[in-house]
C-alpha positions as CSV (number, residue, x, y, z in Angstrom):
1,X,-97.0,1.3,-4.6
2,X,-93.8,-0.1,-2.8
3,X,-95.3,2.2,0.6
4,X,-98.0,0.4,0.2
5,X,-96.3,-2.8,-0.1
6,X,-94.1,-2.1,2.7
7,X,-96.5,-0.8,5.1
8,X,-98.6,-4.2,4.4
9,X,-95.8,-6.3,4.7
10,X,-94.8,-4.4,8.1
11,X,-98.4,-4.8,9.7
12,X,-98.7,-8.7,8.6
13,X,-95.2,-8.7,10.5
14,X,-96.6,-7.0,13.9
15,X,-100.1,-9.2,13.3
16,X,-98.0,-11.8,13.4
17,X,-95.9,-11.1,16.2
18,X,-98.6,-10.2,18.4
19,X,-100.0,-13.6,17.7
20,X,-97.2,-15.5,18.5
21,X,-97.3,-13.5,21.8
22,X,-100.6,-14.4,22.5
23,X,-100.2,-17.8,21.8
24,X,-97.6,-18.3,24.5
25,X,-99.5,-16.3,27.0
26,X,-102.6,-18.9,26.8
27,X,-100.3,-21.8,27.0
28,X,-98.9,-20.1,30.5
29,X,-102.7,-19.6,31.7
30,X,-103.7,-23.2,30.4
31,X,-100.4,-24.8,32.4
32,X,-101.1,-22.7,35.3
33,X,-104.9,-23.6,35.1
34,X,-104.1,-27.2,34.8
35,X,-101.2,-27.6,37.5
36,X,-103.8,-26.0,39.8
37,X,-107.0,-27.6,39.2
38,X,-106.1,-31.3,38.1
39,X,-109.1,-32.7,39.5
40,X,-111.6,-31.0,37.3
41,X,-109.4,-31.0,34.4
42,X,-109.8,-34.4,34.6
43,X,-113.2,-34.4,35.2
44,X,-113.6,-32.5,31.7
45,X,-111.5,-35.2,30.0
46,X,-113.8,-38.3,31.6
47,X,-116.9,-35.7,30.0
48,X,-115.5,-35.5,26.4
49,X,-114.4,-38.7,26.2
50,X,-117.9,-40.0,27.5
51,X,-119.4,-37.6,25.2
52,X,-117.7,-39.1,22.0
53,X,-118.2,-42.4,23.2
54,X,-121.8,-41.5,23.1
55,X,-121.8,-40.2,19.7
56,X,-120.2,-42.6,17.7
57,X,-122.0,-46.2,17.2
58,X,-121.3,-49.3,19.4
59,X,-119.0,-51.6,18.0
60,X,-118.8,-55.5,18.9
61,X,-115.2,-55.1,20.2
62,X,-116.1,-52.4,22.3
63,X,-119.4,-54.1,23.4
64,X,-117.3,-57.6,24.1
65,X,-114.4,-55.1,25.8
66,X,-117.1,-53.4,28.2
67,X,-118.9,-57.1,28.6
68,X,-115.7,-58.7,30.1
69,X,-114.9,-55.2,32.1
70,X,-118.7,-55.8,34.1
71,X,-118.2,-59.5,34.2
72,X,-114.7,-59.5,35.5
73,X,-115.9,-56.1,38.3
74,X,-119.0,-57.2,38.9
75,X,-121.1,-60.6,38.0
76,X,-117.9,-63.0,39.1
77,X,-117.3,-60.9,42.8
78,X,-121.2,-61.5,43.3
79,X,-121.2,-64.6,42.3
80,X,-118.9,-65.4,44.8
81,X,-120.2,-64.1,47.5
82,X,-123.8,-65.8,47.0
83,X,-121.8,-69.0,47.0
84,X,-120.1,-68.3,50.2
């Protein structure tokens, strides 16, 4: 029983370790990966964002937010340049 014990106790230890080291080795490639593509990092970030923008339901302070966005971008620089 206690080889048992101990030999469990000794793999959970190595599982565990090994996991540790894998951890760290992804962060390395995901640093590396993002320090040399930042432009399509980005890219994914304006997707998922987008993406859960789409999924969850409109809200009237996000409709008013995105209303005064278009206004303030859009309708007032036309608007002054018809009037010019």
């Amino acid at each position: 029983m206690r080889d048992s014990t101990s030999r469990l106790h000794h793999n959970t230890h190595d599982h565990m370790h090994n996991m540790g080291q894998r951890a760290r080795h992804s962060e390395g490639q995901a640093s590396d990966f993002i320090q040399e593509h930042p432009l399509v990092v980005g890219a994914l970030g304006f997707a998922l964002g987008a993406a859960l923008g789409a999924v969850f339901p409109a809200t009237k302070k996000r409709m008013n937010t995105w209303a005064s966005i278009v206004i303030a971008l859009f309708i007032r620089p036309l608007k002054a340049g018809k009037s010019k």
